[in-house]
N, C-alpha and C positions, 0 to 999 in steps of 0.2 A: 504494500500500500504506500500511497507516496506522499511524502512528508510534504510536500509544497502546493496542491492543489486536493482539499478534498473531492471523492466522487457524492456524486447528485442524481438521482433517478426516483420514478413513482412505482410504485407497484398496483395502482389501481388505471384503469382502463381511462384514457381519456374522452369522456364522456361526461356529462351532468350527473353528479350524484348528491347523495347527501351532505356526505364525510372522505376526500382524498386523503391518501395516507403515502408518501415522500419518505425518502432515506438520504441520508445525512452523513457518511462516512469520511474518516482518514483521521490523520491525526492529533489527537485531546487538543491538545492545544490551538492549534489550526481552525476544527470544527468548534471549539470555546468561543475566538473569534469571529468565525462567521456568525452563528447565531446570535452575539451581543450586539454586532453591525444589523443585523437584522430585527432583532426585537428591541436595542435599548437593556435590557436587562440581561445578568448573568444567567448563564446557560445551566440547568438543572444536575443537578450530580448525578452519577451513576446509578439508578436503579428508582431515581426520581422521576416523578410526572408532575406536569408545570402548565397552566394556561398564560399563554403569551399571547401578546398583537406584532402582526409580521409588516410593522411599520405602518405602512397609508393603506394596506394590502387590504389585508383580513386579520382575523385573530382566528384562534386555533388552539390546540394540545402536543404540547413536545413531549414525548419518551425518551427517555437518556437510559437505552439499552446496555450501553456499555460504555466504557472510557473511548473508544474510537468510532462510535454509533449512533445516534436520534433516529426517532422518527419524528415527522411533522405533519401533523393530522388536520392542515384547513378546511374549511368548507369545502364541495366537491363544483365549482363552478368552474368549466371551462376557462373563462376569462380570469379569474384570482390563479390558476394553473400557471398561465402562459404568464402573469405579472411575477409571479414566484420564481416562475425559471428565469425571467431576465434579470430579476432582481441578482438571486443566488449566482448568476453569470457575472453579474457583474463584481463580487463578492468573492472572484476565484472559483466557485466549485467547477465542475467538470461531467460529462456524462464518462461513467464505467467501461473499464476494460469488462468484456464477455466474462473475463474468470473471474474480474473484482466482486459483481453484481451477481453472479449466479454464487460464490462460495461465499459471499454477504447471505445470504437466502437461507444458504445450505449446509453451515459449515460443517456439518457430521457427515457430508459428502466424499468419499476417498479422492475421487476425481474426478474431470469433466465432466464424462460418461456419467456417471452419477447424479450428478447436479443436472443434468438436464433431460435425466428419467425424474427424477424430484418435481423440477419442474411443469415438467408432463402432467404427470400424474395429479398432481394438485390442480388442475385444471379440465382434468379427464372426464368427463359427461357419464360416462358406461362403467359400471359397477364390473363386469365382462374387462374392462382394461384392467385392474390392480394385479392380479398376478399375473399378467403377460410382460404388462411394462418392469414392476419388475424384476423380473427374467434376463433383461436385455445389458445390463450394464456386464454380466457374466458370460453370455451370449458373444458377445463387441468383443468381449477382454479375449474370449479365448479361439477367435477368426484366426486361420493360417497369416503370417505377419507377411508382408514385404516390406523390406530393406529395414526392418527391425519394429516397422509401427502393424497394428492390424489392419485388414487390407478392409474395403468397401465398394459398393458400388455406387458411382458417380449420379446416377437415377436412380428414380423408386419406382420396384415393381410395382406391376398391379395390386399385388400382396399389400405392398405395402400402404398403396392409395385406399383400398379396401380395411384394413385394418386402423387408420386414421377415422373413420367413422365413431370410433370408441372415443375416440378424444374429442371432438366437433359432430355433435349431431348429425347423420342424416337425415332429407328434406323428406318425407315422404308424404305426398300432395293422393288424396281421395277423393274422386271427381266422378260425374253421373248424371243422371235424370234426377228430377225434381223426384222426393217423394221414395227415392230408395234407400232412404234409414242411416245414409253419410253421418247426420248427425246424434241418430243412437249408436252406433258407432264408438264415434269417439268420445262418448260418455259413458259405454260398456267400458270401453280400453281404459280411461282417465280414472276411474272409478269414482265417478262425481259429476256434475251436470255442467260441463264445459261451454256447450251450446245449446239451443234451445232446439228440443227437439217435438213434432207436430206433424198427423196427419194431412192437415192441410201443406198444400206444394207454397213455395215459395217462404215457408214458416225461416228456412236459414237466408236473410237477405246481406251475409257479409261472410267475406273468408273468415274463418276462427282457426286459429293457432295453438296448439298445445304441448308442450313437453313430456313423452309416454316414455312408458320406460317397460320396453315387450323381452321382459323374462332375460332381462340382463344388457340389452341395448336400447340406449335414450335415444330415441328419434322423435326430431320437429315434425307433429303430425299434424297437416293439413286439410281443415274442415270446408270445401268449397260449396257456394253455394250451387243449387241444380239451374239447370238450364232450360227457360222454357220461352217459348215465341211471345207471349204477352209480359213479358219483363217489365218492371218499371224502372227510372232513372237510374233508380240506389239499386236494384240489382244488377242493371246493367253493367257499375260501376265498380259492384262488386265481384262481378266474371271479369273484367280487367286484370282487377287483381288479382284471382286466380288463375290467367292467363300466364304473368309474370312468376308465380310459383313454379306453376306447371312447366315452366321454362329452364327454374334451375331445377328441377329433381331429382333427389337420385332415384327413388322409385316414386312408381304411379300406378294405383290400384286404381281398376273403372269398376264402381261396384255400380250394381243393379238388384231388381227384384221382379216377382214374377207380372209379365204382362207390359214392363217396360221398356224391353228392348235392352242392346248396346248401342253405346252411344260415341263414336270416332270422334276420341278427344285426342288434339295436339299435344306436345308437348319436347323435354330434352331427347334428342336425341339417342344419347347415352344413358338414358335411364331404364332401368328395370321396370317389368309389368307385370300386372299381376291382375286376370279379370274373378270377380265376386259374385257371388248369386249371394244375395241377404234375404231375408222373408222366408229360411224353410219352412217354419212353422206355420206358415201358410197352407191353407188345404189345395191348393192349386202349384203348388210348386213343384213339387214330385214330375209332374207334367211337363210345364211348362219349356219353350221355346228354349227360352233363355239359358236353363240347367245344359242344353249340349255344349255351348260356348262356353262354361264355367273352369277357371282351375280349381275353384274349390267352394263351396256353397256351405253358407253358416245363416245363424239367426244371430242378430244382433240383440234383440230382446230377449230371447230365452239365455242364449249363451251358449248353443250349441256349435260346434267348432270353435270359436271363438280363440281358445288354446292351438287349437292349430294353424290358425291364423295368425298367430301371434309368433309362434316359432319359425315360419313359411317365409316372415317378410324380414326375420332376425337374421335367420338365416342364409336369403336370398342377398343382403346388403352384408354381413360379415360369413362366409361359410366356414362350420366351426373348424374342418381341414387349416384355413390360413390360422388359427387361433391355436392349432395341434403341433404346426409347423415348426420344427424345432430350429431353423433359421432364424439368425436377428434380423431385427424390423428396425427398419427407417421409420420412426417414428415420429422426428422431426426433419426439419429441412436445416442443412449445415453441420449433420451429422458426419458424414468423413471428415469436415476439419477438427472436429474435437475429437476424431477418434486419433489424429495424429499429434494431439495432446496429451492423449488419456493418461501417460505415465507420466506427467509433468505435477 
C-alpha cells in the first residue's frame, strides 16, 4: 500500500440509493489527513464510528475499521457521489490497484484467484453457484502450467457463458394469448400474488417482473401482457414493452391453453423455447388442438407439472452436465490475467 497517495473506491452500485458506502484506504496518517481536510474535524480512532459533515457536500457516518481503513457512508445521491470523488481527488486519494481493492474486501483471500471467487460469489443470484464457484480457485491453481503460470483460455466457452447465469439472472420472458393463465403462473412460481390475475382477457395491462428462484436458479421472470386486436393505449404500450424483453431473452416460453391456439411470437434470436399447454385441469384439454404442439402441459392452478416445469426451464438455461463438469469456469471476465498473478 502506498504511503503517499491513499486509495478511494465505492462498493455500492452507482445508482440513487439511500445510504452509499466508500473506502478510504492507505496510510494512518495520510488517510488522518484527508478526512480532517474533508470534515474539519479529527478523524475517528480505530474501531470508532463518528457522524461527520463532508464539508459543503453532505454529512454522513465514518467507520475507522482499522488504522489504514474508513468507510464513508453519505447519502446515496448520484450527485453528492461525483462531488465526493472530486473533492477526495483533489485531496490526493486515488482509484485502487485490482489487488489493492479486491485484498481490501478480502483479506483472508490466499490470492487473486480467490478474491475474485469472493467477489463473485457475494454477488451470485443462484443458490446453484456456492459450491461451484467455490470449487474454482483449486480448479485454476491446479490447470497444466505454461512457462511456470496456469494456463487458460483466452474466451469463454459456451460453458462458460451458460454457467454465468448463476451469477446474473436469466431473462426469461412468458408470452401468449390473452386469457392463458401467464399470470397465474407467475404467482404459482413467486409463491405470492405478483400480478393480478383474472378470467377476464386483458385483466394483465403491463409487463410484470419478478425475481423466481426455480429449485436452485434465480431467473428475471417475465409477466407479459396477452395480445389481442381490441387493445387499448396502455396495453398497446405495454406489448412495446414486452417487445423489448422479448428481445433480450435468454429463454421464451409461448404458453397457451385449450381453444387458444399458438401464437408466433418474435423475439432473440439466440434464445431458448419452450411451448406450454396451461389449463389441464380443464375438461376439454385432454383433446384439445393445442396438446399436439405442446412440450409439456401443466395446470397452473392446481399445480400439476408445475415441478417439472420448473426443473425443464432450470435446466434448459444451466444443464446440470456444465455444473458436473469438472473443468474450471471462467466465471468472470479478466480471469487469465489474474491467473498469471495467482502466486503473487
Amino acid at each position: 500500500m502506498s504511503t503517499v497517495a491513499p486509495a478511494w473506491w465505492w462498493s455500492t452500485a452507482h445508482a440513487p440509493g439511500a445510504i452509499a458506502v466508500a473506502h478510504l484506504e492507505g496510510d494512518a496518517r495520510i488517510i488522518e489527513g484527508v478526512l480532517r481536510a474533508l470534515t474539519g474535524k479529527d478523524a475517528p480512532r480505530t474501531g470508532e464510528v463518528a457522524w461527520r459533515r463532508f464539508g459543503t457536500i453532505d454529512d454522513g457516518v465514518i467507520a475507522r475499521t482499522s488504522n489504514q481503513h474508513a468507510l464513508l457512508m453519505p447519502h446515496g445521491g448520484t450527485r453528492i457521489r461525483e462531488l465526493l470523488d472530486a473533492r477526495l481527488a483533489e485531496l490526493g486519494a486515488r482509484a485502487p490497484t485490482g489487488d489493492e481493492s479486491a485484498h481490501a474486501s478480502w483479506p483472508e483471500a490466499t490470492d487473486n484467484i480467490e478474491c475474485a471467487m469472493l467477489n463473485t460469489l457475494a454477488r451470485a443470484a443462484s443458490p446453484l453457484a456456492i459450491d461451484l464457484l467455490t470449487a474454482q480457485p483449486a480448479r485454476w491453481r491446479n490447470q497444466p502450467a505454461q512457462n511456470g503460470t496456469p494456463s487458460a483460455p483466452l474466451l469463454c466457452t459456451p460453458r462458460d457463458l451458460r454457467l454465468r447465469r448463476l451469477i446474473t439472472p436469466a431473462r426469461v420472458v412468458v408470452t401468449g394469448p390473452a386469457n392463458a393463465g401467464k399470470s397465474t403462473l407467475l404467482n404459482a412460481l413467486a409463491g405470492r400474488a405478483v400480478a393480478i390475475a383474472h378470467h377476464a382477457p386483458g385483466t394483465t395491462r403491463d409487463a410484470v417482473a419478478a425475481r423466481i428462484n426455480l429449485a436452485g436458479l434465480v431467473v428475471d421472470w417475465f409477466d407479459t401482457p396477452g395480445v389481442r386486436a381490441d387493445m387499448d393505449p396502455i396495453e398497446r404500450a405495454a406489448a412495446e414493452l414486452a417487445a423489448r424483453a422479448l428481445a433480450c431473452a435468454d429463454m421464451v416460453i409461448e404458453l397457451t391453453a385449450p381453444g387458444l391456439g399458438w401464437h408466433a411470437i418474435a423475439g432473440a434470436p439466440t434464445a431458448l423455447r419452450m411451448r406450454v399447454l396451461n389449463q389441464s385441469d380443464r375438461s376439454d384439454a385432454a383433446a384439445c388442438p393445442e396438446r399436439a404442439g405442446a412440450d409439456l402441459v401443466i395446470s397452473a392452478h392446481t399445480g400439476a407439472a408445475i415441478d417439472e416445469l420448473v426443473a425443464r426451464v432450470r435446466d434448459s438455461l444451466v444443464p446440470p452436465t456444465d455444473i458436473a463438469d469438472p473443468a474450471p469456469w471462467q466465471f468472470m471476465d479478466g480471469l487469465p490475467a489474474l491467473l498469471a498473478t495467482a502466486s503473487t
